[in-house]
N, C-alpha and C positions, 0 to 999 in steps of 0.2 A: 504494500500500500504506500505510494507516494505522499512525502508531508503533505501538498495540496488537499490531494485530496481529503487526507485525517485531519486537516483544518477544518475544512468545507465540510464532512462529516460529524462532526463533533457540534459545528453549527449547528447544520440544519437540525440537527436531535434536538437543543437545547430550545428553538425558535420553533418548531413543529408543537414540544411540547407543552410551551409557554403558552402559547394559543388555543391549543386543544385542537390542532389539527393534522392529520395523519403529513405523512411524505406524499401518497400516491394523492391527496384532495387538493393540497397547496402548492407545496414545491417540488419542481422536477424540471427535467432538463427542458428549454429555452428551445419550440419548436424551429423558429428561426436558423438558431445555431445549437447542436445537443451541446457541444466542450461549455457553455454558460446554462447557468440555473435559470427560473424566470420564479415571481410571487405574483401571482395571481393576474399572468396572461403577460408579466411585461418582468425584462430581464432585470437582475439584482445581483450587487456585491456585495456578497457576504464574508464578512473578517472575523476571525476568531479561533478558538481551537483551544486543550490542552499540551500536557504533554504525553498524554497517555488516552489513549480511548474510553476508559473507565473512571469515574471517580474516585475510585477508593484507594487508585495510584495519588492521590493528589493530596499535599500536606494541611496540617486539620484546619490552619489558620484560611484557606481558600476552604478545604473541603464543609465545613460546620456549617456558612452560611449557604451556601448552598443545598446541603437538605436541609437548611428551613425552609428553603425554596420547594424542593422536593414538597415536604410535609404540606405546605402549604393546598400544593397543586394536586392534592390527593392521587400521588403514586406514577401520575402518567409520565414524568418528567425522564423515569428511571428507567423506561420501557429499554429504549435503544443502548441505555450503556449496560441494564443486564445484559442486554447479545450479548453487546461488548466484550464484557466479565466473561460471559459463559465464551465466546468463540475463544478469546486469552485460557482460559482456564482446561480446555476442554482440548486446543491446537498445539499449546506449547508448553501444559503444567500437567498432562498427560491424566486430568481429572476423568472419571464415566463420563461419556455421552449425557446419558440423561441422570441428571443430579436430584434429590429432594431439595426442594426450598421450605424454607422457615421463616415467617414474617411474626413478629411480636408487634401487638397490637398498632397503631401506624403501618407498619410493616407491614400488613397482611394486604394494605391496598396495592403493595410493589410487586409481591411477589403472584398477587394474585393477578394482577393486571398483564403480568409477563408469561405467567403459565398458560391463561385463558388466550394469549397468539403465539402459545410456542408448546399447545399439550405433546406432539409425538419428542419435543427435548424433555418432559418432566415425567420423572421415576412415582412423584408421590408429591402433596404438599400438606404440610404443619404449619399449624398456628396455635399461639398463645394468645388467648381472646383478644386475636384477628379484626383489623377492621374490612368490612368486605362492602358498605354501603357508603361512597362518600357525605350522604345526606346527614347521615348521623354524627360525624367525622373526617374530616374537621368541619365541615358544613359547607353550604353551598356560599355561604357569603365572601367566607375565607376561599375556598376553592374557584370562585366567579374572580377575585383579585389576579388571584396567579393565573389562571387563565385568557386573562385581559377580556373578559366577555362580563357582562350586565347579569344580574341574577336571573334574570327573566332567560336570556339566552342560554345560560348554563341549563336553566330547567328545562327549557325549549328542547335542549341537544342531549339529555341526561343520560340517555341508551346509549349513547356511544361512548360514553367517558365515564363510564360506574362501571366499576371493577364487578358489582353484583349483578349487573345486566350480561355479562358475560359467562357464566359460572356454568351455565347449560353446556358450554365447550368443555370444561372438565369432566363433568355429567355424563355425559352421549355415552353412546355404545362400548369403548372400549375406557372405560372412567378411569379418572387418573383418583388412586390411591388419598384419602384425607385424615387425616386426624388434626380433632382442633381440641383446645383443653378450653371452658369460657366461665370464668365466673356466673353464678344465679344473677346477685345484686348489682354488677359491672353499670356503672352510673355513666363512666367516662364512653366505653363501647358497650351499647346495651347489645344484650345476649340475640334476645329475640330476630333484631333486623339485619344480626348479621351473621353467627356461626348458627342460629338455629334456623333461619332461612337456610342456608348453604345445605344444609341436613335436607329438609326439606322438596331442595330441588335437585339434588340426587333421590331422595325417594320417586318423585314426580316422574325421573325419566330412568325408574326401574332397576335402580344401580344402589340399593338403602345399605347393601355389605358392603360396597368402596369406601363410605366414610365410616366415622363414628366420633361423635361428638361426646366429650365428657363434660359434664357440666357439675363444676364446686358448688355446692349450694351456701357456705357462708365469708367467699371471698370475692374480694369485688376488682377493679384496676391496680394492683399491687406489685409488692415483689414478694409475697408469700413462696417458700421457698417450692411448696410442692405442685406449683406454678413449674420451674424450672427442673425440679429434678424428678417429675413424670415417668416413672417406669414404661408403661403404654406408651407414650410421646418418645421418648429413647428408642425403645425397641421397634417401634415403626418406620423410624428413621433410617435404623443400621439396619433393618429388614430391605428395605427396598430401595437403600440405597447402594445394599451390595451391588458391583457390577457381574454382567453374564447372569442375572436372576428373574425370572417371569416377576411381572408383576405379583405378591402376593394378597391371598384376602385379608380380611382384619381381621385379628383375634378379641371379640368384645368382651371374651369372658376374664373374670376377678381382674 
């Protein structure tokens, strides 16, 4: 990959995402001339770039404010530098093909938004009471900001940029593996709209043994230790995340 271009790709993720609009809807090559970009029917120069395709190369004083950014924009931002991560991790770090992901609460909007257009790269996905609805979290007013869109248009366009409108892609016929752990009283991500939907519409589309949701009934958004150290959530993990292993079912029992 030529610097150019990892400029000019690094861009377009960061300006695609900011807006809440795909690559193939907005920007793409410049009918006129393909070697130029064009935004919306008329050519543009675009400057910018890292030093690395992925964030998480990047030192914390640049990388922090940035997933505020992230957090803000509920998860879409991350879309392109997970490839990113996963083509790095996957081409030259000699990682599995297809990895389990793990989003902690925030978190569940990234990793779900990335698995729901990348289900044949994902082994399984986990969450710690997950966010999966951006309405709930961080809300549409905060998410309409980083978006640069009016709340009214966020709501307008809502299907296409909610992580929970996509979740039937995980669901479908060959379903990708879940385990979510969610507090009962979770005040900050309430249970209901997001990992007990998620349940839900894997039962809907006939798939109710892919997931299995455990639900604490006297912890809420915390750091409660059995939060993190989940036997079920561990073992799910290292199950299906071995490589060379079919997908396995869940074990719901004790």
């Amino acid at each position: 990959m030529s610097n150019l271009f990892r400029l000019t790709f690094v861009t377009l993720s960061i300006i695609c995402s900011m807006n809440g609009l795909s690559l193939a809807e907005e920007i793409q090559p410049w009918p006129e001339n393909p070697w130029y970009w064009s935004y919306r029917g008329q050519p543009v120069l675009l400057l910018g770039g890292s030093d690395d395709d992925n964030l998480f190369q990047w030192p914390a004083e640049k990388l922090i404010p940035q997933l505020d950014r992230i957090a803000a924009a509920g998860g879409n931002v991350v879309r392109n530098t997970m490839t990113d991560l996963y083509q790095h991790l996957t081409r030259q770090r000699g990682f599995a093909d297809r990895p389990v992901v793990l989003g902690r609460s925030r978190g569940g909007l990234w990793v779900s938004q990335w698995a729901s257009r990348n289900v044949s790269k994902v082994a399984g996905l986990a969450g710690i009471y997950p966010v999966f609805d951006l309405t709930t979290y961080p809300g549409l007013e905060t998410a309409a900001q980083a978006y640069e869109l009016s709340v009214e248009q966020l709501q307008d366009s809502l299907e296409a940029h909610n992580p929970i409108a996509h979740v039937h892609r995980l669901a479908a016929a060959a379903a990708v593996p879940v385990f979510l752990i969610h507090g009962a009283p979770d005040q900050v991500v309430p249970l209901e709209p997001n990992s007990a939907t998620v349940q839900r519409l894997y039962e809907a589309a006939g798939n109710p043994a892919a997931i299995d949701l455990e639900v604490v009934p006297n912890q809420g958004h915390n750091y409660w230790p059995g939060f993190f150290r989940s036997k079920k959530l561990v073992d799910f993990v290292v199950r299906n995340a071995l490589p060379e292993q079919p997908q396995q079912p869940i074990d719901k029992g004790g």
